[in-house]
DRENZAZA-482410 format. One record per residue: x, y, z of N, C-alpha, C in turn; residue in one letter. Coordinates in steps of 0.1 Angstrom, whole numbers, plus 5000, padded with zeros to 4 digits. Layout:
% residues N
XYZXYZXYZa
...
This chain:
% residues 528
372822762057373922672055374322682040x
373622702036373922672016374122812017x
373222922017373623032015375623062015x
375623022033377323032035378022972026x
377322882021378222772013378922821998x
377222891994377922981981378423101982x
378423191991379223281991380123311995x
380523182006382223172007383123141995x
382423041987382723011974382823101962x
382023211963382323341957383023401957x
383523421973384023491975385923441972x
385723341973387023281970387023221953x
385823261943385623241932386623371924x
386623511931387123621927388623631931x
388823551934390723561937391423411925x
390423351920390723261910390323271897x
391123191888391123241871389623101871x
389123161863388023051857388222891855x
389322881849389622741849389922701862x
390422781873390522701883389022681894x
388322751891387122781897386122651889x
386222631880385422511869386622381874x
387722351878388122231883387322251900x
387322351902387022291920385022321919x
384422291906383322281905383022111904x
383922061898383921971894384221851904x
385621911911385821801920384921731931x
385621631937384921501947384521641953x
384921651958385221751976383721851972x
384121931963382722051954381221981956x
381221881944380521801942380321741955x
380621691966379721641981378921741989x
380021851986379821931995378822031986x
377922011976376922101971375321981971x
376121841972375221791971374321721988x
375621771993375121742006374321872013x
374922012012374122112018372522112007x
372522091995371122061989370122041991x
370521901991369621811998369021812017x
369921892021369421892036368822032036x
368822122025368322232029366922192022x
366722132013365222082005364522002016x
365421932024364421852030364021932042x
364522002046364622082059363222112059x
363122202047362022312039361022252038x
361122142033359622062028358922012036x
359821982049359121902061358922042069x
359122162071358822262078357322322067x
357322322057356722362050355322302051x
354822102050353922072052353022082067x
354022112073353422132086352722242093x
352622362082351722462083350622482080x
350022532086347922542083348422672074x
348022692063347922742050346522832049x
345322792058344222892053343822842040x
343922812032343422772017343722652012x
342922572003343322471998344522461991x
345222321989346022281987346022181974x
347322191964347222091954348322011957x
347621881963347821761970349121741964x
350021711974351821701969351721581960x
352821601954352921481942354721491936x
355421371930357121391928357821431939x
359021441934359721491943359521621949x
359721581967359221681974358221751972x
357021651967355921701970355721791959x
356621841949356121941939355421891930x
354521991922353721971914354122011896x
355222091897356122191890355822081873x
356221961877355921871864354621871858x
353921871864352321831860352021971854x
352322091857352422221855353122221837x
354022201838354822271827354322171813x
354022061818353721981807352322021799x
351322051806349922141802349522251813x
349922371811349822461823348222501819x
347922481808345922521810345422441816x
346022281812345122191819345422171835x
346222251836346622241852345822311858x
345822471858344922591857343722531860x
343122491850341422441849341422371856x
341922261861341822141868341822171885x
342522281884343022311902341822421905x
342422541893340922641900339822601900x
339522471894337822441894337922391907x
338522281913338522191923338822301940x
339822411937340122461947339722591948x
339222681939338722801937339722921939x
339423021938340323141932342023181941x
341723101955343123101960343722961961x
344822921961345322801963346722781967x
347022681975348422681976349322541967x
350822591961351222411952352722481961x
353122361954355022371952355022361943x
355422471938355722491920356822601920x
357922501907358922621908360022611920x
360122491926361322461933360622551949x
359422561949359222651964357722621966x
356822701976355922641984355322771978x
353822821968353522951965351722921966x
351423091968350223081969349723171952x
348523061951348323101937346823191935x
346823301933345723381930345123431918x
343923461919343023501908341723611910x
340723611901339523671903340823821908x
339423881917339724051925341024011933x
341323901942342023871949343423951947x
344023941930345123991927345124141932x
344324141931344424341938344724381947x
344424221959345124251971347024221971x
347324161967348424141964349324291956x
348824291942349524431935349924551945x
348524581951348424701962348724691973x
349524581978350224581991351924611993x
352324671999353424731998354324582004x
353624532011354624442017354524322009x
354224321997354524211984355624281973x
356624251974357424321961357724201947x
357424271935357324201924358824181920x
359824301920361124321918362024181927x
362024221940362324071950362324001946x
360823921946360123801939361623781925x
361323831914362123801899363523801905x
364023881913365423821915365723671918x
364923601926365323491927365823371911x
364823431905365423371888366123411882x
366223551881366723661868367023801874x
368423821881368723901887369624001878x
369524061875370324161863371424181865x
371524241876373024321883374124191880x
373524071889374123971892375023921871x
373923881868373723821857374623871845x
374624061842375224111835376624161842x
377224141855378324211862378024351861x
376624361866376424541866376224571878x
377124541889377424621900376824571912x
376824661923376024621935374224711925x
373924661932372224691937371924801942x
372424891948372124971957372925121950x
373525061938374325151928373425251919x
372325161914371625131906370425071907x
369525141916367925101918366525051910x
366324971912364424981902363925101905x
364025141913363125261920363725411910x
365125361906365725501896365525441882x
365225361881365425311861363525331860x
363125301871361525321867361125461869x
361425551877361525681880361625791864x
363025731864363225811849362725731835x
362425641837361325631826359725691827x
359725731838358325831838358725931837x
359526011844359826121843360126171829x
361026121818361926141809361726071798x
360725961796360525851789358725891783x
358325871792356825841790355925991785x
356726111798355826211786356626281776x
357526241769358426281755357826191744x
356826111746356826061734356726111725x
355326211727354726331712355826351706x
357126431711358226481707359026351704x
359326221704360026121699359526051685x
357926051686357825991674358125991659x
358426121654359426161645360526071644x
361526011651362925991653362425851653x
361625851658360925651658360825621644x
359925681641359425671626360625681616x
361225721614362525741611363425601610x
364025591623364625491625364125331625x
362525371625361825231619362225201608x
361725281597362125331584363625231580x
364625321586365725271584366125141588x
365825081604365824931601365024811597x
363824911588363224761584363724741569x
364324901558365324871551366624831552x
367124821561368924751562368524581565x
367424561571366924431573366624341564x
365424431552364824351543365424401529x
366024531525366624551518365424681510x
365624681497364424641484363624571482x
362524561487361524461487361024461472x
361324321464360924351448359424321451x
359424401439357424341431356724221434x
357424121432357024021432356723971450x
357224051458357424051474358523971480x
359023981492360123901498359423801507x
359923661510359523581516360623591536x
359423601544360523581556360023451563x
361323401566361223251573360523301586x
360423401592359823451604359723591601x
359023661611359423791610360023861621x
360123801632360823851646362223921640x
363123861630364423931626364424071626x
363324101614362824201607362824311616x
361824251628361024371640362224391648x
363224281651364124281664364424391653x
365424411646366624531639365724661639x
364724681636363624831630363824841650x
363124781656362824831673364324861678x
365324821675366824831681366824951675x
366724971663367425161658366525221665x
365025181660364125301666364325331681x
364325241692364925251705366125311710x
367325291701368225371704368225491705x
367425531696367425661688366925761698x
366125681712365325731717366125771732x
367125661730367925621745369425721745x
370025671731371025761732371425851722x
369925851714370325971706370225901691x
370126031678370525971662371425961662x
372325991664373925991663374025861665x
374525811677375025691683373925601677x
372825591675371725481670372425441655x
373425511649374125471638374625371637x
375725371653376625261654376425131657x
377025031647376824911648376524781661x
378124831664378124761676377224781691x
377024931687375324961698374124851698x
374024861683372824821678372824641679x
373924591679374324411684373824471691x
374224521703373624481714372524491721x
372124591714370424631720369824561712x
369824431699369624351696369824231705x
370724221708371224041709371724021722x
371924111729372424141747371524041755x
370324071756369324001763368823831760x
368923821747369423661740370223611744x
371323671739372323601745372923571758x
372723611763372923661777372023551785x
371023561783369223471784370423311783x
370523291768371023151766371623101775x
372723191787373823121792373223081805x
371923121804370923071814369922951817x
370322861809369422791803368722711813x
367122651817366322621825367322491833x
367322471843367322371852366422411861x
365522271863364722211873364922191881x
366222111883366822071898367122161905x
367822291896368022411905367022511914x
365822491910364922591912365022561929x
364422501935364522451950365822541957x
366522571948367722621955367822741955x
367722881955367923001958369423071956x
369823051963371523081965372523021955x
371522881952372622821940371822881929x
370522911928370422971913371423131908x
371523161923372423301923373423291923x
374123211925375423161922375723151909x
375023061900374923051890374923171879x
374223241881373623411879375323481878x
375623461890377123551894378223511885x
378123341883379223271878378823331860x
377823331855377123371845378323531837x
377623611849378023751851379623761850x
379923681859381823691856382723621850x
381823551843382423461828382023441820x
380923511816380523491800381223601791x
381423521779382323591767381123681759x
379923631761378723691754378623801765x
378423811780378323921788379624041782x
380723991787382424091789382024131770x
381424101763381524141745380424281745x
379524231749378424311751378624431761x
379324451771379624521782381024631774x
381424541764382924631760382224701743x
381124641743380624721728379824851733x
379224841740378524931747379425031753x
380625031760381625111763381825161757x
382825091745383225181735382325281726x
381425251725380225291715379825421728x
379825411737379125571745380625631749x
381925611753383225681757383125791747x
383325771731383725881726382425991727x
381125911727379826071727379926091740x
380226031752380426071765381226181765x
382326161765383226261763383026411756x
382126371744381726461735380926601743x
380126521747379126571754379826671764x
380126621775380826681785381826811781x
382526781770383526921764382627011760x
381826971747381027101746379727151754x
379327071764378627111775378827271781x
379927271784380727421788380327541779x
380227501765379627621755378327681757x
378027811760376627861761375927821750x
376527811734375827781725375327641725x
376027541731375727431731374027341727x
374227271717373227201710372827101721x
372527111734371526981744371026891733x
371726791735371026641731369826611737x
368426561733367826521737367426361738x
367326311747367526151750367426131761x
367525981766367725951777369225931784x
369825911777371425921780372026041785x
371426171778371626331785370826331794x
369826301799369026291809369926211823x
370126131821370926041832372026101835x
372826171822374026211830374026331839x
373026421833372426551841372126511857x
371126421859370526381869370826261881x
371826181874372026041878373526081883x
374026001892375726021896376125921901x
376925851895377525681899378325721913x
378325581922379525591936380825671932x
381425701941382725721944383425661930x
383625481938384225391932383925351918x
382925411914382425381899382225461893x
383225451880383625521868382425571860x
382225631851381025701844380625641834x
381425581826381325481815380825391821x
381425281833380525181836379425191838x
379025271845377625371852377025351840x
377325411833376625461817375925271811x
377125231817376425061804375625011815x
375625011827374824971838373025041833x
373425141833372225201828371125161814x
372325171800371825111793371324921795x
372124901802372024721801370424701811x
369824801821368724821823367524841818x
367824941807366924961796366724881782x
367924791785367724721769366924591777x
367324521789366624411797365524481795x
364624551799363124611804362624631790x
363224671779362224711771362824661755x
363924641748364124601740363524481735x
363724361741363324201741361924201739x
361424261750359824251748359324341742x
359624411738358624451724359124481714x
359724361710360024321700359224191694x
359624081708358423991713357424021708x
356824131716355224191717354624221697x
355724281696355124301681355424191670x
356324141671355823981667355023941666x
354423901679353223821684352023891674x
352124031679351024081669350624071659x
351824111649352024101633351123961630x
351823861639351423701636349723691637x
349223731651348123761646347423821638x
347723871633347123971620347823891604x
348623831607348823661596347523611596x
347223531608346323451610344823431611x
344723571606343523681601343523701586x
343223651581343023711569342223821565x
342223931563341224031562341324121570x
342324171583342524191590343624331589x
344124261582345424361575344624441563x
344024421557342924551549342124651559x
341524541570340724661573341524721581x
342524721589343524801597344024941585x
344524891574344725001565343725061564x
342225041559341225141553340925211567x
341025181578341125281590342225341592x
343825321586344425421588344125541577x
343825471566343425551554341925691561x
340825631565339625731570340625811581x
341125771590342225871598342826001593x
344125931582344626011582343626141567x
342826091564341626201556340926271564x
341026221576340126321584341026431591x
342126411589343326491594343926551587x
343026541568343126651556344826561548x
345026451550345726381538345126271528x
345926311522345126191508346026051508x
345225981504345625821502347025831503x
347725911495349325921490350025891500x
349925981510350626021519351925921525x
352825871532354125831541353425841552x
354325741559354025751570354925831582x
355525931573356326041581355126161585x
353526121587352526221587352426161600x
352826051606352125981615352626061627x
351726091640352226171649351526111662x
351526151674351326041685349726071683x
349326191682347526181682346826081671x
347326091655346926011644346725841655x
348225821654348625691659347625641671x
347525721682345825761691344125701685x
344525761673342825751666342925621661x
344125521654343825371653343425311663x
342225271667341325231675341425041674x
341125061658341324891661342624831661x
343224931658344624851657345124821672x
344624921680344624921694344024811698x
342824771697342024671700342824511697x
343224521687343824411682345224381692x
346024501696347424491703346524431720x
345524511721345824481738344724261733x
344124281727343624131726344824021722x
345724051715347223981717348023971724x
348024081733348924081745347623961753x
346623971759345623891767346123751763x
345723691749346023591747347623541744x
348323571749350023531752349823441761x
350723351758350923231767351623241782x
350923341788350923361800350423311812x
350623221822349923141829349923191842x
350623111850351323131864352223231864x
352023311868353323441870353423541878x
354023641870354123781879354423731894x
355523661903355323631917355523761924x
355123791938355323891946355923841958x
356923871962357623811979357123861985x
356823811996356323912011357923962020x
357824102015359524142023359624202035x
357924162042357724212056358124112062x
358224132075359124032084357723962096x
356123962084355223952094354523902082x
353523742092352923692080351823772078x
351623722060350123862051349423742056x
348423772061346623702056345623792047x
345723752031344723772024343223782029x
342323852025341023842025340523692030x
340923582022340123462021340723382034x
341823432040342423372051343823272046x
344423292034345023222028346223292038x
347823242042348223302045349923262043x
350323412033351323402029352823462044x
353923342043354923342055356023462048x
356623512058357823612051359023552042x
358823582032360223552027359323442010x
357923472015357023362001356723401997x
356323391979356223441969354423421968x
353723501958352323451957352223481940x
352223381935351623411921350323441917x
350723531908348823541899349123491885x
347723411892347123321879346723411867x
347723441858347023581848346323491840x
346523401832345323321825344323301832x
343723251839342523251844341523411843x
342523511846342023611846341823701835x
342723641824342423681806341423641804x
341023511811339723391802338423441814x
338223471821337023481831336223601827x
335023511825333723571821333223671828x
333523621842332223661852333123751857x
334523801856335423901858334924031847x
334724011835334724071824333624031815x
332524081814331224061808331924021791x
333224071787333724111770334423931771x
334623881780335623781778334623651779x
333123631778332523521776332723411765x
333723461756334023371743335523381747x
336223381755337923441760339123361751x
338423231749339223131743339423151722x
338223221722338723301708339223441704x
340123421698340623531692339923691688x
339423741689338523871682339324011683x
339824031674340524131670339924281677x
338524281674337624411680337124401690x
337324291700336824301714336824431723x
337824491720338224611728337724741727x
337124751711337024801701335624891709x
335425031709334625151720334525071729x
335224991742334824981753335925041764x
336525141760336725221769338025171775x
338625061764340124971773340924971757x
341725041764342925061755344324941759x
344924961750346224861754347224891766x
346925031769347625041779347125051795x
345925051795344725011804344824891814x
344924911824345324781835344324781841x
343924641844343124611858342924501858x
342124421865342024281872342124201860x
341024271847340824151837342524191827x
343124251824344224271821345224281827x
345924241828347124191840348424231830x
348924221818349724211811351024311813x
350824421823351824541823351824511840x
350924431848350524431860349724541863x
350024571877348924621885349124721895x
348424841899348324931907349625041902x
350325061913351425171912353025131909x
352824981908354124931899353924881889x
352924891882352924871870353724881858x
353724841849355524871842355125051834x
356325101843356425251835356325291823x
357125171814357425231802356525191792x
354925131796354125051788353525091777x
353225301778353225401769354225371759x
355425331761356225401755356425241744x
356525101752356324981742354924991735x
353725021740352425061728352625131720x
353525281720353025331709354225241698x
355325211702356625161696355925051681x
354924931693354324891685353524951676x
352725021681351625111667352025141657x
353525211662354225311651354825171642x
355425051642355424981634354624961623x
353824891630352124841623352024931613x
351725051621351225141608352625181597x
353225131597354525171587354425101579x
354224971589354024841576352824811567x
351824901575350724901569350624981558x
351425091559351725231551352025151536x
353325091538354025041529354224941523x
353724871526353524701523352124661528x
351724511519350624411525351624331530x
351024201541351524101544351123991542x
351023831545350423761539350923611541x
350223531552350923391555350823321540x
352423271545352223181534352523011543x
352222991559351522891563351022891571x
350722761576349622821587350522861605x
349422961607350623031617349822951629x
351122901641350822821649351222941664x
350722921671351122961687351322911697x
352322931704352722821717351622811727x
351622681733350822651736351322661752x
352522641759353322601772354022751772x
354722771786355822861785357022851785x
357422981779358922981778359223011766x
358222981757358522951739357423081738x
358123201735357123281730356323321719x
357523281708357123311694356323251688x
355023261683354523211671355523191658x
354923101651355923021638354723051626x
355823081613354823081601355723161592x
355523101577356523221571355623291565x
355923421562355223531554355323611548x
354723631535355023681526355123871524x
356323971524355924091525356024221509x
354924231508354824301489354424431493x
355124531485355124681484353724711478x
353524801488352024861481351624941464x
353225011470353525111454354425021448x
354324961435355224891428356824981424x
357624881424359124981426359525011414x
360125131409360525111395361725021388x
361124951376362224851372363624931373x
């Protein structure tokens, strides 16, 4: 019923100008008729929903319709702790506007490795891209092709990209911070700093040096996914609803000023190298760009009805969602820990220092020496990234839909219905001892945990969940690790760092950033 309800509305959303589409949101008539299909499709659900034998315990309904979603968001550790002790490694809530089964321990493995759970599915219901950015049908433009060619084309180029990273780090962590005087620069954060350095150095990688020049590229592989994010902002009431969160998503998609800005900077910014490309393509002599942007156009071919330029920003607006935001994020978070360490940031240097001596350079050196093997032999620095990825305020997540048309029974007899999501509890499985012999102290910080045990940052399994799990794992996780390394050690190269308060970490989700300001001083003093 609701479903029909919003997409007749859609559909009759696209034959009207926005202002008239925001009066008939507004009106009596809208407003009954959204609050009436709502409410009858919530209750429908909730009363079909308790009436099923589940196989596994249950966290006893509580608020409206029985969800638990409040008690959750307000302390999700103390929720965690409170339920897996009482109910053990499977469980079923209403959390999140829906009815989910929550996993932990080995269990997640059955889930990862079942074909008939999809993780991609599952996130559409929140954060559907296509929908969200007006990037087309679905079927235009696959997960199955954006992850494809980031293996193919992404993951084993790195040896040959790190040059052009290093580089373009270079370049945006000076356009960002400028001249760092003697006396050092103070940053109210540092996320600015890392967002602008990972936008050039990413570009550089996607569509090339050239275009990584251009400004208006660089907005947006900065600030696309922000912005974009903002016009989305959490409602609660909506979650319960499916079709209306997609609605929402679509209405997002075909009237945001921050989407149509973002969508026309990106245009203009690839039309003229598109074009470029294609004319002197025809020359035997022709200089092949190497990138991912020459890659796609070789291999990839938009519909009929879809133009090449659009094709082209559909593609990039893929790549900047998947990888720009988070690891950018990602190295944030790090840097912060390595704030909140005092001493930490020395010894990371005197081990890049024994590295690169054993590789026959002297103290002197730039970090234009750094190459994907060097970068390889930072061990702890490694240890340090995958121990901050673990401790991220990651709780309840990663959901998987069951998109078989046949109910799953797990191992334990828990049993997930068609069309239901199952979360994994990744906290629990960061902190579990008896999962991971290394994680008996889980709840502290230790830089060197990782440090010769044979688990690298890019290393998945039960006790690391952070890229997920099995054969959908995220592709391009090579390629966000080394991104961060190659940072670190630049910064390490070139500068010390140094809180100047005390650095705090979110404790709930949603809020990813650690807070703190800190202080950044040149290693080689500059000349007056």
């Amino acid at each position: 019923m609701l479903t029909q309800y919003f997409y007749q509305f859609a559909e009759h959303f696209d034959r009207k100008s926005v202002d008239q589409v925001q009066s008939a949101l507004i009106s009596k008539k809208g407003a009954i008729g959204i609050g009436i299909a709502v409410l009858l499709l919530a209750g429908s659900h909730y009363m079909q929903s308790v009436k099923i034998d589940r196989g596994c315990p249950q966290v006893p309904a509580d608020g409206l319709w029985g969800s638990s979603t409040e008690e959750y968001r307000k302390n999700p550790k103390a929720f965690i702790n409170k339920w897996q002790i009482r109910l053990g490694p499977v469980y079923g809530a209403r959390l999140f506007g829906q009815y989910i089964t929550v996993v932990s321990g080995s269990y997640v493995r059955e889930v990862f490795l079942d074909d008939r759970f999809s993780f991609f599915e599952a996130v559409l219901r929140f954060f559907d891209i296509h929908l969200l950015t007006d990037g087309g049908r679905p079927e235009d433009l696959t997960i199955d092709e954006v992850a494809g060619a980031i293996k193919k084309y992404l993951s084993p180029n790195l040896k040959h990209y790190t040059p052009r990273v290093i580089d373009h780090l270079k370049l945006g962590l000076h356009e960002q911070c400028g001249v760092v005087p003697n006396e050092g620069l103070e940053l109210v954060h540092i996320y600015p700093m890392v967002q602008h350095a990972v936008a050039r150095a990413s570009a550089s990688v996607f569509v090339g040096p050239d275009l990584a020049k251009n400004d208006m590229l660089i907005d947006s592989f900065k600030n696309m996914v922000l912005e974009v994010g903002m016009q989305l902002q959490p409602k609660p009431w909506l979650e319960p609803f499916p079709s209306l969160m997609k609605f929402r998503m679509y209405l997002v998609g075909k009237t945001s000023t921050k989407v149509r800005r973002h969508r026309n900077q990106l245009a203009e910014a690839l039309r003229p190298e598109v074009e470029r490309r294609i004319k002197e393509s025809a020359d035997s002599n022709w200089d092949r760009p190497d990138d991912m942007l020459q890659n796609i156009m070789e291999n990839f071919t938009p519909a009929a009805d879809v133009d090449l330029i659009t094709y082209l920003v559909n593609w990039l607006t893929q790549l900047i969602f998947a990888a720009l935001h988070t690891t950018s994020e990602n190295s944030t978070v790090v840097l912060y820990r390595l704030m909140q360490n005092p001493g930490l940031w020395d010894e990371l240097y005197r081990e890049q220092n024994e590295v690169l001596e054993a590789a026959g350079y002297d103290a002197s050196v730039g970090p234009e020496v750094f190459t994907r093997e060097i970068l390889n032999k930072f061990v702890k620095m490694d240890s340090v990234i995958r121990e901050s990825a673990r401790m991220k305020n990651d709780f309840i997540n990663l959901p998987h839909n069951n998109v078989s048309k046949t109910t799953v029974t797990l191992s334990n007899g828990a049993v997930v219905l068609p069309g239901e999501n199952v979360y994994v509890n990744m906290y629990w499985n960061h902190n579990d001892g008896d999962l991971d012999a290394l994680l008996k102290d889980a709840q502290k910080f230790k830089p060197m945990r990782y440090l010769d045990q044979d688990k690298n940052a890019t290393k998945i399994g039960e006790d690391f969940l952070f890229f997920g799990l099995g054969k959908h794992a995220c592709p391009g996780r090579w390629f966000a690790v080394q991104e961060i390394k190659t940072l670190i050690a630049l910064l390490l190269r070139e500068y010390t760092m140094e809180a100047l308060d005390e650095i705090t970490f979110p404790e709930k989700e949603g809020l990813a950033f650690p807070f703190g300001r800190v202080k950044l001083t040149p290693r080689k003093p500059q000349a007056a």
